[in-house]
N, C-alpha and C positions, 0 to 999 in steps of 0.2 A: 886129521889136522892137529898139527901140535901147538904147544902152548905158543912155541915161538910164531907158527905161523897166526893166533892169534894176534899174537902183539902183531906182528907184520902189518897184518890188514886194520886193526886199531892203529897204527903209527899212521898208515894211509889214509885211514877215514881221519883223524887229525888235522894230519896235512893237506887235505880236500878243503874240510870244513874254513882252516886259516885261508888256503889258496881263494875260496870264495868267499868272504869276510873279507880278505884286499879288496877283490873286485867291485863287491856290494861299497864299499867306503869310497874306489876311485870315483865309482858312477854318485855317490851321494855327493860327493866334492864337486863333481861336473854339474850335475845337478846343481849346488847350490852357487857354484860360478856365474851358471847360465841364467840365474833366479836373479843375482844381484846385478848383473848387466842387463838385464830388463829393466830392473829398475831403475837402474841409473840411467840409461834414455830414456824410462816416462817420466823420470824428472829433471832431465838436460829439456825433455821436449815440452814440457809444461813450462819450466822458466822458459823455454826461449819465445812458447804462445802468449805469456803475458806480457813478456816484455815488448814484444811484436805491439798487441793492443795496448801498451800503456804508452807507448810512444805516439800511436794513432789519436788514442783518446788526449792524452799531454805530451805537446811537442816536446821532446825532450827526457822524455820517461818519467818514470814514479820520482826521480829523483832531481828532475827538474826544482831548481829554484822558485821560487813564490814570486810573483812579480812586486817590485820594489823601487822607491826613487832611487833616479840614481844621482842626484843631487846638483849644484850647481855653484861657480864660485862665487864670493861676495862681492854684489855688486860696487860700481866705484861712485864715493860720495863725495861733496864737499860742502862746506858748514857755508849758514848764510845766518842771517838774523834781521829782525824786524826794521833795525835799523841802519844797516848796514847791505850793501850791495850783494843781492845775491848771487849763492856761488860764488864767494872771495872769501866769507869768513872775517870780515870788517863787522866790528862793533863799535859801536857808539860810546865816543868820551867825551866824559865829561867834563867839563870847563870848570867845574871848583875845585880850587885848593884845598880840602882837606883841612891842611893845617890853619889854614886864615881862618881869622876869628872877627866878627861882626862888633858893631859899636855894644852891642847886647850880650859880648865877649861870650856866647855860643855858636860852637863850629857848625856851619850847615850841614844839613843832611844830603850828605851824598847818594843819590841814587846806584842802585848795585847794576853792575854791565849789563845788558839781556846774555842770555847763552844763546850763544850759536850753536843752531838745529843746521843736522844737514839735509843735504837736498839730493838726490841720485845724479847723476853726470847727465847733463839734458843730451849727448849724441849718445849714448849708452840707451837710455830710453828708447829715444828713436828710432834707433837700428833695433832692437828687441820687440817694442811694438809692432812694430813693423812687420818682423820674422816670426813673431809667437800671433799675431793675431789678439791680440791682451791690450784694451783701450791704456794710452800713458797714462791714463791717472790711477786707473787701479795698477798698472802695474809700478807704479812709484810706492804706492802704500805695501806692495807685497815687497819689493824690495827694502825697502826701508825697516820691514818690519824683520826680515833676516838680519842688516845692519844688527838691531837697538838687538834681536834675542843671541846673536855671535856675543855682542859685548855681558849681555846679562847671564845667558847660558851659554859657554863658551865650549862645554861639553858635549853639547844637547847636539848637533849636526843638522839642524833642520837648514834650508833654505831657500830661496821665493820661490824655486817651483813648485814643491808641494803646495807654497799656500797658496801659490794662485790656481795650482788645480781646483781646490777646495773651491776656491773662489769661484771658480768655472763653474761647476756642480750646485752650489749651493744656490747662487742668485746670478748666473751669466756677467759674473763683472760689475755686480750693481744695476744690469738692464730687463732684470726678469720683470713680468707684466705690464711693460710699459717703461718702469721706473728710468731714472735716471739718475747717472750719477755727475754730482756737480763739479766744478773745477774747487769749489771748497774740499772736495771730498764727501761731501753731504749725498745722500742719496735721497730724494724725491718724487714719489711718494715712498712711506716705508714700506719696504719689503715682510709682509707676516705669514709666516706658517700657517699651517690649517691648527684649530684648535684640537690643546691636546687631552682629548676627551674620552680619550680610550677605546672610542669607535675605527679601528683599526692601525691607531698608534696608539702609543704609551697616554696613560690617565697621569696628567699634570695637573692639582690644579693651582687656581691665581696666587703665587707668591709675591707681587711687587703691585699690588692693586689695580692693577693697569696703567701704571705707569711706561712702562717701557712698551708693550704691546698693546693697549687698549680694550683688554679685556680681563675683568674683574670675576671672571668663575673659571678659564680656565688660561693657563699660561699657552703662550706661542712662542716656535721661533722668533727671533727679530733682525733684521738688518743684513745687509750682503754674505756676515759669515754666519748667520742663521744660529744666533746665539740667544739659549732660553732667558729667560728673567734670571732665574737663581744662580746658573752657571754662569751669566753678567757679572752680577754679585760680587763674585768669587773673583773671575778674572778680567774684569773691565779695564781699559788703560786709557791714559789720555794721551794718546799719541803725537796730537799734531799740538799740545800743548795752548788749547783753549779753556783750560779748566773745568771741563765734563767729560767724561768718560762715558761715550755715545755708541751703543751698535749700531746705529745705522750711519756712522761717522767711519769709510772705509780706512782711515788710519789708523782710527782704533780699534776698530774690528780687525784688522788684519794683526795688531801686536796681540789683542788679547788670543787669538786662532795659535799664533805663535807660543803664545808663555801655555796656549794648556796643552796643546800638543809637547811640548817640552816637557811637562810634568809627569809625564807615564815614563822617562827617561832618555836616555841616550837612542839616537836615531839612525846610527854611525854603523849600524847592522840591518842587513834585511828583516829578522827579525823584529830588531828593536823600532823599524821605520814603520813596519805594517801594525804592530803594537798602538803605536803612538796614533797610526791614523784612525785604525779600529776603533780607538778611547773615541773619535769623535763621532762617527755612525757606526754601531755594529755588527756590520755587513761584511762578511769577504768580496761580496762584490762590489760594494764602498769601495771596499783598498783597494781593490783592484784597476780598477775606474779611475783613482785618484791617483796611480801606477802612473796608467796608461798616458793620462793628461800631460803629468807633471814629466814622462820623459821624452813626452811629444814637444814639449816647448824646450827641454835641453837639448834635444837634438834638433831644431830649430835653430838655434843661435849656435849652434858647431860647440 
């Protein structure tokens, strides 16, 4: 064998070794083709297992929406006043001059007009009542009390249906235990919470001496919106303009539900709606519940 036929069979074993070095690389290639479409179906086929169960488990997938009000327009009102015909917005004038002057050459005191409070549209009531199942007189105070927080929070987007879900939930409209709710708006007897004494609610104790709830060592709910002493306090209103700022007075309970639900902010997003309800029981299935209510009675009235 000579030198060149060495090289020969070296150029061959070479060219062997490269030729099987292709082959070993096509098959590592095939290999790793067939490795990553495996996995790409066990993870097409895993998303598509969860997705399958998330839909079962929530209608609508994982990315279903949170349920949320879906709100309702403001109802129609018209001003009335104590002395004046209600529902016209007629106020009472006064018969003095002003400028005339007494033998005692001091002008009389003029009394100042009453302000005209409005009043909800009584066929608006009726047809809603009616259709939502919501006695008219609470549902005057939840409307009303969208009215007065449109004009005060004009950003806020709450209106009467959440509050009278609340209202649903909290005290059935003013009729939980018996109670009743008046044509004053007065509810009798008051509606109280269990005390909150830390045995399976939050430890409150007496902040208003018992005044508002009648118990002197630990605070209660109070009144149709189940509103504590302290949180009174804070956002008590006097709605129906008798001079006290009453929870168990549903017109004012219904403004005060209104200004604190407003205070967590803007309601104008699912988000920002479930937000605002949570600040009042911190429950998702609170919001949830209060969801469900409040778009039972919008859908209710079309």
């Amino acid at each position: 064998m000579s030198w060149d036929d060495d090289e020969s069979t070296g150029d061959r074993r070479r060219d062997s070794r490269r030729r099987t070095s292709a082959r070993e690389i096509l098959l590592q290639i095939a290999g790793y083709v067939g490795l990553v479409t495996a996995v790409v179906a066990l993870v097409v086929g895993a998303v598509f297992a969860v997705t399958v169960w998330g839909v079962a488990a929530k209608p609508g997938g994982f990315a279903a929406p949170s349920a949320s009000g879906r709100g309702a327009p403001l109802p129609p009102v018209t001003a009335s006043s104590a002395d004046g015909e209600p529902g016209t917005g007629a106020r009472a004038e006064s018969t003095a001059d002003p400028n005339a002057l007494t033998g005692s050459e001091v002008a009389p005191l003029v009394e100042p007009e009453p302000v005209a409070e409005p009043e909800v549209e009584v066929d608006w009531l009726s047809v809603v009542a009616e259709a939502t199942g919501i006695p008219a007189r609470a549902l005057s105070a939840y409307a009303l009390a969208h009215v007065a927080i449109a004009e005060e929070e004009p950003s806020c987007g709450l209106d009467w249906t959440t509050i009278a879900a609340i209202g649903a939930i909290e005290s059935g409209h003013g009729g939980h235990g018996g109670s009743v709710l008046e044509a004053s708006g007065m509810v009798r007897p008051t509606i109280l919470g269990p005390a909150l004494d830390g045995d399976g609610v939050a430890a409150i104790h007496d902040t208003d001496g018992g005044l508002l709830d009648g118990d002197v060592t630990w605070d209660r709910a109070v009144g149709p919106m189940q509103f504590i002493p302290s949180t009174w306090e804070q956002w008590g209103a006097d709605a129906n303009g008798d001079g006290v700022a009453d929870p168990s007075q549903i017109d004012d309970a219904a403004h005060a539900a209104a200004r604190y639900l407003c205070a967590s902010g803007p309601m104008t997003t699912p988000d920002g709606w479930r937000a605002a309800v949570f600040s009042y029981n911190h429950l998702d299935s609170y919001v949830d519940k209060v969801a469900r209510i409040a778009n039972g009675y919008a859908d209710a009235i079309g």
